[in-house]
N, C-alpha and C positions, 0 to 999 in steps of 0.2 A: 287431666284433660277433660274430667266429666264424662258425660254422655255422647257418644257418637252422632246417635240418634238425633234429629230435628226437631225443635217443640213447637208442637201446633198449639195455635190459640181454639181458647175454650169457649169460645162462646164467639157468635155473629153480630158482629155491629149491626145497625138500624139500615136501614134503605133510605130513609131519605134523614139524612143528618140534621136537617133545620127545619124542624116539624114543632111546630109551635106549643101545640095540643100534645102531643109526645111529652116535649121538656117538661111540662104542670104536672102530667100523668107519671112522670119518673119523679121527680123532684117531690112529689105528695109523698111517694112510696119510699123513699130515699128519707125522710124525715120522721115516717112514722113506723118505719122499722130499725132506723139507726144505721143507715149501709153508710160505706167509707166513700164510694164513689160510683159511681155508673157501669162502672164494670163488673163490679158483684152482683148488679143487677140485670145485665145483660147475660154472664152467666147462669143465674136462674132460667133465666126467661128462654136461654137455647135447651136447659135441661127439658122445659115445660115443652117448646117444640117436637123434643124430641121424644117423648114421650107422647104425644098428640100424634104424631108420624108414624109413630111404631102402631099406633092404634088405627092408625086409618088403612096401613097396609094390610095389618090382621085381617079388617073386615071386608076387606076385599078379597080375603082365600075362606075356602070351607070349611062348615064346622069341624070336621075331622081334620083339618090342615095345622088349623089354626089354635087345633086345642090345646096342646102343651104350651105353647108361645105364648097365648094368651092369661093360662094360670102361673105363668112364671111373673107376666107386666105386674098381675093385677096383684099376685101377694106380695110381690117388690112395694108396689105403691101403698097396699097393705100396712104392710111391714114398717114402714115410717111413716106412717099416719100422715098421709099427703092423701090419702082414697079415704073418705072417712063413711059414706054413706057404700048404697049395694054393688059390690064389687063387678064390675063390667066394663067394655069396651066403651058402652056409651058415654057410662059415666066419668070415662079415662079424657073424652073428649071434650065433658065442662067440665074440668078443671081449669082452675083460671091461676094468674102468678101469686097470689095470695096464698092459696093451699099452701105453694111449697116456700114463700115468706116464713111462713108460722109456723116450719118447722126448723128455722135455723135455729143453733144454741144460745143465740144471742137472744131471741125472741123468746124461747123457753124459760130462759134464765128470767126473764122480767115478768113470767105470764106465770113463774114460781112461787115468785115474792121474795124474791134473793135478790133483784136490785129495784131504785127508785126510779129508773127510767129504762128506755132502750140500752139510750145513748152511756149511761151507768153499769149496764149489762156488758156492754161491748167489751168496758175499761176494767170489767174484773175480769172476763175471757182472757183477753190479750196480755192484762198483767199476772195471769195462771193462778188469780183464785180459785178458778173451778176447778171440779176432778169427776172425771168419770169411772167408778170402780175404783179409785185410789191411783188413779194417774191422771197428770193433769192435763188436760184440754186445752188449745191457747186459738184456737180457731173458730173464730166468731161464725163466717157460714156455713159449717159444720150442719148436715142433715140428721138430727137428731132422731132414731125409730121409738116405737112407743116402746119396749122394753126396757131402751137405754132410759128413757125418762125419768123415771123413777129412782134411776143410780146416778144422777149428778147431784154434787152436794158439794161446801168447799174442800181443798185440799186441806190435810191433817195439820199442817202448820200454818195454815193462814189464821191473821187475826180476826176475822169477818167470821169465823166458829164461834165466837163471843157473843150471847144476844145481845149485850150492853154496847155495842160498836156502836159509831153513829152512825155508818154506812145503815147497820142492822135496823136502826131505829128509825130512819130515813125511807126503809125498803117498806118496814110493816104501817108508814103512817100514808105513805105514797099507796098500800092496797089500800087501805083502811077508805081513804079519799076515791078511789076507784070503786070500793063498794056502793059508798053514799049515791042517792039520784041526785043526778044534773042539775035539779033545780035548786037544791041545796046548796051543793057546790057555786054555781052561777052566782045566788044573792049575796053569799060571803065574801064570794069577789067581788060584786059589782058594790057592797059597801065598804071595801078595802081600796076599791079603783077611785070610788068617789072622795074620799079623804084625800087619796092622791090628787086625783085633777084640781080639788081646791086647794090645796099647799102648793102646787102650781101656779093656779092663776094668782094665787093673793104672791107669790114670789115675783109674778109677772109683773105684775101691779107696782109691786115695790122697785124692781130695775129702772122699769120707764120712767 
């Protein structure tokens, strides 16, 4: 029969559904961190509320009210390295959805150098190459704390424990290229793009 219980949804859709500047502002974030769909994203984005909530009521009770409450929020947010700078109410309040983007597993696992892309992070989460402590992890927005960080690595029988993998080979030439400055990167491609656009047009040339 499962659960008696009711299941509530996790997170609050938008207020205004056709929000033009909204969709760019999802859809940027949606591709640069690799999310599946708009609803991982809106789940973030009500944790972010709700953590902004919990902070605005604090400050609105006494210091002595609000003091246990408030060292609970702030070593929670602490604690997974979503607070990165002086621990405070203020600072609970800029926080933006970014903080807590960059801590999902998906985002860790690529910010590792364990995969060559986000979207390559996601496909080793979900296919349970990862392991956390020697169990394996299969949930991409997984809030990773700074102690777990250190202990994700692949599972004991994955092939991707091989440095010779091409995955592997893929993941350290993708840092390697993240290291370089832009302008390097840039010229390389713009004299790789321009070979292309002329084997183009001379193909053009030859159809017509």
């Amino acid at each position: 029969m499962g659960d008696p219980r009711r299941q509530k949804k996790k997170y609050v859709t938008p207020k205004r559904p056709f929000d033009s500047d909204r969709f760019e502002q999802e859809l940027q974030l949606m591709g640069s961190y690799g999310l599946r769909n708009k609803r991982e994203l809106w789940k973030h984005k009500t944790d972010l509320s709700r953590y902004r909530r919990q902070a605005r009521n604090l400050l609105a009770l006494s210091i002595d009210e609000r003091a246990l409450q408030e060292k609970e929020l702030v070593d929670k947010l602490v604690r997974t390295g979503v607070l990165m700078t002086e621990p405070s109410l203020d600072h609970v309040l800029d926080l933006t959805l970014e903080n807590i983007l960059d801590r999902r597993l998906q985002t860790i696992i690529f910010k590792k150098g364990l995969a060559c892309s986000v979207h390559h992070a996601r496909q080793l989460v979900t296919h349970g190459h990862v392991a956390l402590d020697g169990a394996r992890v299969t949930t991409p927005r997984r809030i990773i704390t700074v102690n777990e960080e250190e202990r994700l690595m692949f599972t004991p029988k994955s092939a991707l424990n091989s440095e010779s993998h091409p995955a592997r080979i893929a993941a350290s030439d993708a840092a390697i290229r993240a290291s370089q400055p832009p302008e390097e990167v840039d010229e390389s491609d713009n004299r790789f793009s321009g070979r292309r656009d002329g084997r183009r047009r001379q193909g053009g040339g030859k159809r017509r």
